[in-house]
VEXVEXTI-203094 format. One record per residue (C-alpha): residue number from 1; residue in one letter; x, y, z. Coordinates in pm, 1 decimal. Layout:
N
<pos=NUM&code=A&east=X&north=Y&up=Z>
...
This chain:
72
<pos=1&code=X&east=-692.1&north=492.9&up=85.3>
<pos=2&code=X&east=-1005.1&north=494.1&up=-109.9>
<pos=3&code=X&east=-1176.2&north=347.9&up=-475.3>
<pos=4&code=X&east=-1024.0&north=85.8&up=-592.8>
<pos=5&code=X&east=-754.3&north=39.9&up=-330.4>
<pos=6&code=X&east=-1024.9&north=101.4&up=-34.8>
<pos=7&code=X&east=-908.9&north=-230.2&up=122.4>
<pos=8&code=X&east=-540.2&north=-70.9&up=165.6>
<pos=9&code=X&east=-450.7&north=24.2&up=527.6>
<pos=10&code=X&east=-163.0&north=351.2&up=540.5>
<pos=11&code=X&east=56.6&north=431.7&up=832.0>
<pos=12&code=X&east=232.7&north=779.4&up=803.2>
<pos=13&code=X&east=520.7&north=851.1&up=1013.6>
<pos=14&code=X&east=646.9&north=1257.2&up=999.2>
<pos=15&code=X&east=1028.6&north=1294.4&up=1087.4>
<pos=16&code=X&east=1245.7&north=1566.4&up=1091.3>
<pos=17&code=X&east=1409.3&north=1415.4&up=754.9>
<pos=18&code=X&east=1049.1&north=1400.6&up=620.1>
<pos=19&code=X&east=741.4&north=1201.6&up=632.2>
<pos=20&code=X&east=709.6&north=828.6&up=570.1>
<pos=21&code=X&east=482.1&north=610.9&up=419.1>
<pos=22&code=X&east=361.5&north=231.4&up=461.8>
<pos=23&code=X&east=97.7&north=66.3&up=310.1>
<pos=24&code=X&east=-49.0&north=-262.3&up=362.1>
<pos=25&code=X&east=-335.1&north=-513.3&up=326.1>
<pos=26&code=X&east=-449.7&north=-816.1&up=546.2>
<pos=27&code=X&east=-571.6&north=-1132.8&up=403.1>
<pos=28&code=X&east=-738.6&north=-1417.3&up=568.0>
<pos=29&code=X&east=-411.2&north=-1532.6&up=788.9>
<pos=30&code=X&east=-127.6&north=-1289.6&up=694.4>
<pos=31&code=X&east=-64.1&north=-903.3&up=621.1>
<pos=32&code=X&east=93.8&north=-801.3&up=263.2>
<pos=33&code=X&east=349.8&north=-566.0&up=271.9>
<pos=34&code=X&east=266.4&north=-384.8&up=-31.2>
<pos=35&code=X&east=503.6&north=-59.3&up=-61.1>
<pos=36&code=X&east=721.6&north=193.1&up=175.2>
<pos=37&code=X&east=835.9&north=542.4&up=65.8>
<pos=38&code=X&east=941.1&north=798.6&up=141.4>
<pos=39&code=X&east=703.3&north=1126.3&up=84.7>
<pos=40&code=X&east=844.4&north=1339.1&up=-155.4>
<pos=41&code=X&east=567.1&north=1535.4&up=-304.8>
<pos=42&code=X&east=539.6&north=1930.7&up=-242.3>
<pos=43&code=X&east=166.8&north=1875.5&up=-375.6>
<pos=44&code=X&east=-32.5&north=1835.0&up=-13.1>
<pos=45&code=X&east=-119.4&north=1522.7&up=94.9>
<pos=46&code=X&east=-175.9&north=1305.1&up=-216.6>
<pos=47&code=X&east=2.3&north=988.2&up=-295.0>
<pos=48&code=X&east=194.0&north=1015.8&up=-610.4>
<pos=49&code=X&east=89.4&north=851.7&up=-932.4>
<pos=50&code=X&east=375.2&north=612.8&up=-927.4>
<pos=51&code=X&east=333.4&north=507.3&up=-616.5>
<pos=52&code=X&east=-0.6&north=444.6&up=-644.5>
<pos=53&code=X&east=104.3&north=195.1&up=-969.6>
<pos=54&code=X&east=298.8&north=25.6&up=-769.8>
<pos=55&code=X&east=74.8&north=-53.5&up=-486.6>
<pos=56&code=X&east=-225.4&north=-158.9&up=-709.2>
<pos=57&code=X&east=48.4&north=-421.4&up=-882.6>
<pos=58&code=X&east=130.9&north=-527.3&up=-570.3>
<pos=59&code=X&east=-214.8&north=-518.1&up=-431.4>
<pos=60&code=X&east=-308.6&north=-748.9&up=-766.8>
<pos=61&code=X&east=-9.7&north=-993.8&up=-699.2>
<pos=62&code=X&east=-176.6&north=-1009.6&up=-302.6>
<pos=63&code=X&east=-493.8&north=-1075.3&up=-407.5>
<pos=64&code=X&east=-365.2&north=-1395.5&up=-636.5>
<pos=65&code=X&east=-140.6&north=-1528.5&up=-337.1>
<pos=66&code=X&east=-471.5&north=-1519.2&up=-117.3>
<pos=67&code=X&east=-699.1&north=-1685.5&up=-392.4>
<pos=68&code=X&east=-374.4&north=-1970.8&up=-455.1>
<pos=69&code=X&east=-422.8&north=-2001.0&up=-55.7>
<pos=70&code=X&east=-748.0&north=-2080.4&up=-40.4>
<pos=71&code=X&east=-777.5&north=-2312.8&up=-303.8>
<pos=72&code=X&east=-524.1&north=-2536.9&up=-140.0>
């Protein structure tokens, strides 16, 4: 991914049901989870809009579990 999710790793799996999604960060000791979908768009490549909400939230929620982490 790129701008302001740069730091957000993608594997894409292509089946014969369609092509799946999973995106995910690492932190200092652990790897976030941050969302799995399926592909649904007709529109190329891109990542829809909701999607992309949803892993900057979770991407935001991440970031404050890391910071809590290191502070302890």
């Amino acid at each position: 991914m790129h701008g302001d999710l740069r730091e957000v790793m993608e594997i894409v799996v292509p089946d014969r049901s369609g092509t799946y999604r999973g995106t995910y960060c690492i932190g200092k000791d652990r790897v976030y989870a941050l969302y799995f979908f399926k592909k649904k768009s007709k529109h190329g490549i891109a990542t829809p809009k909701e999607n992309l909400g949803l892993i900057r939230a979770r991407l935001a929620a991440a970031r404050r579990i890391e910071g809590e982490t290191q502070a302890k």
